[in-house]
C-alpha positions as CSV (number, residue, x, y, z in Angstrom):
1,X,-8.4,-7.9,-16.9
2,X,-10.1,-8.5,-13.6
3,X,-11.7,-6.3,-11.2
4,X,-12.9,-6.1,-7.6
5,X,-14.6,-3.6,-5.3
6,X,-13.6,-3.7,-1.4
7,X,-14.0,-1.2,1.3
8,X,-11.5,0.1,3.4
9,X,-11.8,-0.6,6.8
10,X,-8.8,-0.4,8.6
11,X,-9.0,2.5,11.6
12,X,-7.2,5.2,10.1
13,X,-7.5,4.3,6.0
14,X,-4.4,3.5,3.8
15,X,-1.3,5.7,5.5
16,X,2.3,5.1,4.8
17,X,2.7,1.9,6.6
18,X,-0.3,0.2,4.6
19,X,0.3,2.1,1.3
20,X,4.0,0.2,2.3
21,X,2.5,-3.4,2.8
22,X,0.4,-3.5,-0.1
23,X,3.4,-2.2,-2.3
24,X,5.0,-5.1,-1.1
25,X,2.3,-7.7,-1.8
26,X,1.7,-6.2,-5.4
27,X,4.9,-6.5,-6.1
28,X,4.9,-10.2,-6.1
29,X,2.9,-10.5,-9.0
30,X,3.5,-9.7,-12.7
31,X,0.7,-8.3,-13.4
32,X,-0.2,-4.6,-13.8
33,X,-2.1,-3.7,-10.6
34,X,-4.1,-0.4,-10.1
35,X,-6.0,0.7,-7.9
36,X,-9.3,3.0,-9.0
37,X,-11.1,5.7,-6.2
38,X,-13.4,8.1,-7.1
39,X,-11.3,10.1,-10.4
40,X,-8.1,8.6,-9.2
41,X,-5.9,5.7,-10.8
42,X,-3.0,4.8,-8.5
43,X,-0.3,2.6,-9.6
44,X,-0.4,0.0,-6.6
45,X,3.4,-1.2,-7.0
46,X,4.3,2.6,-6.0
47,X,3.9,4.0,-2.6
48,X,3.9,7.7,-3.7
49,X,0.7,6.6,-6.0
50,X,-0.6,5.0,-3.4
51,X,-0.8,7.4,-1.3
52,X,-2.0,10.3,-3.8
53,X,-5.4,8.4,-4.1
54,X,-5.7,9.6,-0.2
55,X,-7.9,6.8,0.7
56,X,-9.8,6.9,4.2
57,X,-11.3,4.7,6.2
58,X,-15.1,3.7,4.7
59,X,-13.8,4.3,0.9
60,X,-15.0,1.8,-1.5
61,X,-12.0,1.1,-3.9
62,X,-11.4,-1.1,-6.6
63,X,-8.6,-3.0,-8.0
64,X,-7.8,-3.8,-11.4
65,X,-5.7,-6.8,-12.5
66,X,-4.3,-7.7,-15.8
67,X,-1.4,-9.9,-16.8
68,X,-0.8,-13.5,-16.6
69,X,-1.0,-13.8,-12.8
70,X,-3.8,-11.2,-12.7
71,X,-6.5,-13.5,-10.9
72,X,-4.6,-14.7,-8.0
73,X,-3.1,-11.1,-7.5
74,X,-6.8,-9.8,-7.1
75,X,-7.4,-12.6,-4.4
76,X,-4.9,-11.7,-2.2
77,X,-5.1,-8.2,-2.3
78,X,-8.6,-7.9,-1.7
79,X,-7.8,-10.1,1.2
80,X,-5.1,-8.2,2.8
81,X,-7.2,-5.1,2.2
82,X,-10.4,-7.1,3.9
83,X,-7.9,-8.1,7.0
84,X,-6.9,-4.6,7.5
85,X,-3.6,-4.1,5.9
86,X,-1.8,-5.1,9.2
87,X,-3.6,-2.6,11.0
């Protein structure tokens, strides 16, 4: 399993239309893929879960990788979060 820590920076944190785009990415990748803020576990390949963590702009977040692809699926996520999730 692998693990990073980014912040949250696009404007207005991660609504629908990020929640949606990083659904998308995750589910490119085999691996399991959650996402950890403050006492929440979100399920990052579900857009409901996604959303339930209720993540704002300024959170520090981090995902969690595991699975054969695990390593490359932290890259690019932490990347997409880092560019802003299309914001």
């Amino acid at each position: 399993m692998v693990s990073s820590k980014v912040v949250v920076n696009n404007p207005t944190g991660i609504h629908l239309r990020p929640a949606g785009l990083l659904c998308q990415i995750a589910l490119q990748f085999k691996s399991k893929i959650d996402i950890k803020f403050n006492e929440t576990t979100a399920n990052a390949k579900s857009v409901l879960s996604v959303l339930g963590a209720c993540v704002k702009t300024g959170d520090e977040i981090e995902i969690l990788c595991e699975g054969e692809d695990e390593e490359e699926a932290l890259r690019t996520l932490v990347k997409a979060i880092e560019d802003g999730l299309g914001e």
